[in-house]
One Martini backbone bead per residue (centre of mass of N, CA, C, O) as a GRO file, in nm:
protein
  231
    1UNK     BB    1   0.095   0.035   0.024
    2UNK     BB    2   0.172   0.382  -0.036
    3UNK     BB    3   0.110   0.511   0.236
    4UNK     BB    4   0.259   0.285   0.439
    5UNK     BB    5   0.532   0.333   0.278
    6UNK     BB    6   0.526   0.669   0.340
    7UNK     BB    7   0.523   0.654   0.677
    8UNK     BB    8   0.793   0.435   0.692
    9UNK     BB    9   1.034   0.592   0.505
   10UNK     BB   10   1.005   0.832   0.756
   11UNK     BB   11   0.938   0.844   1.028
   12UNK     BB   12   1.255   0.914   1.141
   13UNK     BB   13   1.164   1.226   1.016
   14UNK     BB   14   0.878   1.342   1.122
   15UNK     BB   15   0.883   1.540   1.361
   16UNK     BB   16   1.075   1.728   1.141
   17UNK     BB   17   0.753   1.779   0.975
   18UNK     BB   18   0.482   1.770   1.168
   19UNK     BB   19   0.383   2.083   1.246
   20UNK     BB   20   0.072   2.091   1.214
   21UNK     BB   21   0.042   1.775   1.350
   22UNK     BB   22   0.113   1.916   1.626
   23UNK     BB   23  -0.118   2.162   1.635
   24UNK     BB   24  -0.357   1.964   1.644
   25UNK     BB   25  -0.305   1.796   1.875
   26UNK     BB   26  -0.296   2.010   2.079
   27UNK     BB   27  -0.599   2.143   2.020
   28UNK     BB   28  -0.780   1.852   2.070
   29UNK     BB   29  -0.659   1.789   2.372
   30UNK     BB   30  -0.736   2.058   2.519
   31UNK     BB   31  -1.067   1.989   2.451
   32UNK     BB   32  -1.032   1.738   2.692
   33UNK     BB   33  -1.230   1.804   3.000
   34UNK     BB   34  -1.251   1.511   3.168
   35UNK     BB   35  -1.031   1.270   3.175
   36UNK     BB   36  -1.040   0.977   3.046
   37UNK     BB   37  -0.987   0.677   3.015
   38UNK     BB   38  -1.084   0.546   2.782
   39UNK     BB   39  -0.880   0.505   2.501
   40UNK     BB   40  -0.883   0.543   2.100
   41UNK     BB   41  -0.634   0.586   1.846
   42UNK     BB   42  -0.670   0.706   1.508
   43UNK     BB   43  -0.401   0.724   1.401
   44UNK     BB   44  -0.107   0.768   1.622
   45UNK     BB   45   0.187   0.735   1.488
   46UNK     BB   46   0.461   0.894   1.683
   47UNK     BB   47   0.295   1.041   1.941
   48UNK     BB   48   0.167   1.352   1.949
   49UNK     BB   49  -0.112   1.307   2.112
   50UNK     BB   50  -0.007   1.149   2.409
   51UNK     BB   51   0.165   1.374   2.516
   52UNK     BB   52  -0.087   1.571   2.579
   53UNK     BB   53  -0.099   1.405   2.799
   54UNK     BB   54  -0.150   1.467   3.169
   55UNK     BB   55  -0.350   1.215   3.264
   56UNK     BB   56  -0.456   0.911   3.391
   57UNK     BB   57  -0.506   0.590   3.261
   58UNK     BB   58  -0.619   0.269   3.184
   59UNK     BB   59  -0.666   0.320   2.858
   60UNK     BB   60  -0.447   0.305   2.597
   61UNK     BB   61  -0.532   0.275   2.199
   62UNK     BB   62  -0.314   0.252   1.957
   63UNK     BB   63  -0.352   0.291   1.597
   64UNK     BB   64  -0.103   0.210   1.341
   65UNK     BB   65  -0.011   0.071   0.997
   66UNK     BB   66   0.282   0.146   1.107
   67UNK     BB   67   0.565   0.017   1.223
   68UNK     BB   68   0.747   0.252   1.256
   69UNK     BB   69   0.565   0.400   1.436
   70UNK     BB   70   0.524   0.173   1.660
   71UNK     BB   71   0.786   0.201   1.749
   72UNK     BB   72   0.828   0.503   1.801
   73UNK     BB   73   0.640   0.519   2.012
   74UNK     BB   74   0.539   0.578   2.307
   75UNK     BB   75   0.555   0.482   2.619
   76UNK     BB   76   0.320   0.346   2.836
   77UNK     BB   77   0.124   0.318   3.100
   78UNK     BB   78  -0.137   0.130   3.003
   79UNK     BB   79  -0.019   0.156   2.679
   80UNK     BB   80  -0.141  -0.003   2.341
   81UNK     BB   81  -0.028  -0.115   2.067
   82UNK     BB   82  -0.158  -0.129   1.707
   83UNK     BB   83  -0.091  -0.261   1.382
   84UNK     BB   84  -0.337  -0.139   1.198
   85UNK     BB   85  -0.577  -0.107   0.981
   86UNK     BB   86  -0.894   0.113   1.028
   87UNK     BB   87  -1.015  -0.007   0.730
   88UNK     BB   88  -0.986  -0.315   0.859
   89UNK     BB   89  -1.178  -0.620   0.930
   90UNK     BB   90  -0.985  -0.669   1.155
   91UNK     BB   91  -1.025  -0.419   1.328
   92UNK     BB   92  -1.345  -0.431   1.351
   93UNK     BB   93  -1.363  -0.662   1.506
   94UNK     BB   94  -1.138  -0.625   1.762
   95UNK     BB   95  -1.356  -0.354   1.829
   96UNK     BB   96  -1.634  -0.439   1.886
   97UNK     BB   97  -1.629  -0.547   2.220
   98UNK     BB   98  -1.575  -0.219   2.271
   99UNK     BB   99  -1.516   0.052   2.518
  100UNK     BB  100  -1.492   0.413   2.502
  101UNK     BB  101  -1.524   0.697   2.588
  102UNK     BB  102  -1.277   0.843   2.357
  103UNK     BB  103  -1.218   0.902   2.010
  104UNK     BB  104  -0.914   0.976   1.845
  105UNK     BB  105  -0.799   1.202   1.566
  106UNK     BB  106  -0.511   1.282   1.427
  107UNK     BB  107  -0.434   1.343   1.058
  108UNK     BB  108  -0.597   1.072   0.937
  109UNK     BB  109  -0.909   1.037   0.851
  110UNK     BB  110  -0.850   1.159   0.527
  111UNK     BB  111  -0.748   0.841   0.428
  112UNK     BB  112  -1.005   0.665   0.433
  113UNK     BB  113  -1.187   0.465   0.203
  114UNK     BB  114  -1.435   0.434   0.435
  115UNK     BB  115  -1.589   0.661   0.654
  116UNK     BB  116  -1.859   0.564   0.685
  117UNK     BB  117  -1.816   0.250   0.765
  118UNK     BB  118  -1.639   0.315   1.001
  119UNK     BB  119  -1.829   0.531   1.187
  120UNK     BB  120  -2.024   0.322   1.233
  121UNK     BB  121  -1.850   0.144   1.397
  122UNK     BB  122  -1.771   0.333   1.625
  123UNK     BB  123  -2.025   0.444   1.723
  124UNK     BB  124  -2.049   0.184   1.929
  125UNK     BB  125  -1.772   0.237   2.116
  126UNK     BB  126  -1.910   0.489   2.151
  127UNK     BB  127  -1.996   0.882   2.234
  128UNK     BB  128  -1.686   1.014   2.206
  129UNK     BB  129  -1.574   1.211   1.894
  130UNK     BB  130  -1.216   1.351   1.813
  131UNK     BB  131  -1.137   1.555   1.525
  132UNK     BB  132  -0.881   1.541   1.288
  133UNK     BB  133  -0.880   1.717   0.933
  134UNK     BB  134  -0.774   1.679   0.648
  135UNK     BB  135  -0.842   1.886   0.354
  136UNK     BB  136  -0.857   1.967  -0.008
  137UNK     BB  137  -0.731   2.249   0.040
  138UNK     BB  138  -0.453   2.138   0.095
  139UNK     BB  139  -0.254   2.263  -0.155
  140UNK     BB  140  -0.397   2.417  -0.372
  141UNK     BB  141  -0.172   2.595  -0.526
  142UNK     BB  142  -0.054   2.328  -0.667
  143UNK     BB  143  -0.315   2.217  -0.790
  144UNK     BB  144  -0.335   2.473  -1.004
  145UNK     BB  145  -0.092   2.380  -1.163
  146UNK     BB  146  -0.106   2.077  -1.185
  147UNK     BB  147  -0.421   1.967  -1.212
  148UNK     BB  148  -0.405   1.819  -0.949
  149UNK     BB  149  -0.622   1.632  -0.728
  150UNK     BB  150  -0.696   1.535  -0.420
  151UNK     BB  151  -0.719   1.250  -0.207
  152UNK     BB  152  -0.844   1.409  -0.049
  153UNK     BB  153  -1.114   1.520   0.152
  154UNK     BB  154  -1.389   1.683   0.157
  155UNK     BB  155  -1.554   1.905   0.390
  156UNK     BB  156  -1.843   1.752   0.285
  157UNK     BB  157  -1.717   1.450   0.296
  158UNK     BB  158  -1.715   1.459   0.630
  159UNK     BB  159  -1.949   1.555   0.734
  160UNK     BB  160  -2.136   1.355   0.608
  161UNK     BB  161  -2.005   1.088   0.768
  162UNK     BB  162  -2.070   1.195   1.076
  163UNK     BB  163  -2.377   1.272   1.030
  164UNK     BB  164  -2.480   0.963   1.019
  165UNK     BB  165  -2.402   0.936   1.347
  166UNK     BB  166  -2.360   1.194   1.466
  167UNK     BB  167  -2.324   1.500   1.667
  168UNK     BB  168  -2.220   1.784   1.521
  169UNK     BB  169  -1.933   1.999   1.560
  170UNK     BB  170  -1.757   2.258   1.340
  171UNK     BB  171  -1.431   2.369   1.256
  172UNK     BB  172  -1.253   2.566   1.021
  173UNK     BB  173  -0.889   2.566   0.944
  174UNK     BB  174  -0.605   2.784   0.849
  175UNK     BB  175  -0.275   2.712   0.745
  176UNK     BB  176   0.053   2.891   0.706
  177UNK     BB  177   0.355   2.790   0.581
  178UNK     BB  178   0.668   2.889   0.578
  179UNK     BB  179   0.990   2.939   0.377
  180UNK     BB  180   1.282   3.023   0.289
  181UNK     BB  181   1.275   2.804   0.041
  182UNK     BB  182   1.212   2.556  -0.166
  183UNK     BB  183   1.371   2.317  -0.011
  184UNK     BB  184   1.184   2.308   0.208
  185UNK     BB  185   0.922   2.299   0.084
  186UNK     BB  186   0.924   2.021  -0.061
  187UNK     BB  187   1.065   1.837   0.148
  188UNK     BB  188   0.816   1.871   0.315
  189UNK     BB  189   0.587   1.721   0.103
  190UNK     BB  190   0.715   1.463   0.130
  191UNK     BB  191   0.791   1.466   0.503
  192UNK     BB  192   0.503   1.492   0.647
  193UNK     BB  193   0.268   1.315   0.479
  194UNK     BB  194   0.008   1.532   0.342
  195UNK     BB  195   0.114   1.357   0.048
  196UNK     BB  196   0.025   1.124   0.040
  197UNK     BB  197  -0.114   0.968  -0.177
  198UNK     BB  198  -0.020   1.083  -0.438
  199UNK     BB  199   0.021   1.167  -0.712
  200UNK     BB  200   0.298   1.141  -0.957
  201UNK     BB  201   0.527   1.389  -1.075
  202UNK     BB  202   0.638   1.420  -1.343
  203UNK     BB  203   0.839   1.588  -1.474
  204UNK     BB  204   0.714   1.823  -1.615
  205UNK     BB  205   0.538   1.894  -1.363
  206UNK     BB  206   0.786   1.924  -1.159
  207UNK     BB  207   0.916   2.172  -1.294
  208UNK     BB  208   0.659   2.346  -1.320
  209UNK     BB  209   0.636   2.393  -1.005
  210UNK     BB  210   0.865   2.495  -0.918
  211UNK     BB  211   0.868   2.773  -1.085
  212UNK     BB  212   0.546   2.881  -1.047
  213UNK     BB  213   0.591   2.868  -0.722
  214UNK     BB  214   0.601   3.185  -0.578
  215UNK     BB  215   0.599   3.129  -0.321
  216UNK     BB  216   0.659   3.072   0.090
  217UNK     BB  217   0.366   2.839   0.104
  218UNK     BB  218   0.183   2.650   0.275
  219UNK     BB  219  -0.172   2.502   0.281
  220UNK     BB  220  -0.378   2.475   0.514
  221UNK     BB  221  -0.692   2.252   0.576
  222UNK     BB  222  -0.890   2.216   0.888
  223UNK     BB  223  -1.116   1.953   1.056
  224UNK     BB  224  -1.312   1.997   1.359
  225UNK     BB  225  -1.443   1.739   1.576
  226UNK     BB  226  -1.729   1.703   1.761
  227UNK     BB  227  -1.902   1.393   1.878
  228UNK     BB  228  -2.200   1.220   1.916
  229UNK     BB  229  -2.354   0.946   1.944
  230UNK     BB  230  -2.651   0.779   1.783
  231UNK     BB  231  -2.611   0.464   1.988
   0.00000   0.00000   0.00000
């Protein structure tokens, strides 16, 4: 899977780019005023979300389908990490029968094959879903160069993925990311994650890109929501 394999063969040096989805996570966190004891964490990375908890838990369940990022994890007590694909028929089995506080997810539910079928399954092992994700309007100004679309999903089919199962409130935030020169900028979305699963841009598309790109910064477009489950 290419984006499984772009998530492993960059992971150790992932934290020195994942700038927007450590701001994601840190505001996600902020949010979580009740200091729930069963925790989820869908899509849980290099583990930015977890080190922002600073209350005790009885169990934290984190997920996520790469073995390099599953490594890097930090461990701690009570805190399980589990190596699944989490739109995967083995993930949602494995958790049928478990029942959570909150679940939360930054940065990550984006990626999603069928976000409407996982939320369904979803919505039966919580009452509260916490989450961020990038939707299709980040790197826009790239999209409009190369006319290539977004593999994200768009702001449109998030939410209404989630409101088919939740009652829920959202907020989306833009944030603007400068880099001293272009060699900065590029490298940033080799290895940041956010560009993962795109279309690979032959010679002259990305020659054409680096040329018209003339700003000094990427867009990025987030979508927090808190959910309540209608189960």
């Amino acid at each position: 899977m290419l984006i499984q394999k772009e998530f492993s063969k960059h992971a150790f040096e992932y934290d020195n780019f994942n700038i927007i989805q450590q701001l994601a996570a840190k505001a996600l966190v902020r949010d979580i005023t009740n200091q729930p004891k069963r925790i989820l964490e869908i899509g849980s990375g290099s583990g930015q979300v977890v080190k922002y908890i600073t209350w005790d838990f009885d169990l934290y369940t984190a997920v996520d389908f790469s073995a390099s990022m599953c490594e890097i994890h930090p461990k701690r007590k009570n805190l399980n990490i589990m190596c699944y694909d989490f739109d995967s028929d083995k993930f949602i089995k494995k958790m049928q029968n478990e029942y959570f506080d909150i679940i939360i997810s930054s940065s990550s539910l984006q990626w999603s094959k069928n976000l409407p079928k996982l939320l369904e399954h979803l919505s039966k092992i919580t009452k509260t879903f916490y989450a961020v994700l990038f939707t299709s309007n980040t790197f826009k100004s790239i999209q409009n160069i190369t006319k290539i679309s977004s593999p994200i999903l768009c702001q449109e089919d998030i939410k209404s993925a989630f409101l088919n199962n939740f009652e829920c409130e959202f907020d989306i935030l833009t944030y603007k990311l400068e880099f001293e020169n272009k060699k900065e900028l590029f490298a940033y979305i080799k290895k940041s994650g956010v560009a993962s699963n795109t279309k690979a841009l032959d010679f002259k598309n990305a020659k054409k890109l680096y040329k018209e790109y003339k700003v000094n910064y990427l867009e990025f477009e987030l979508i927090f929501v808190k959910a309540i489950s209608k189960s």
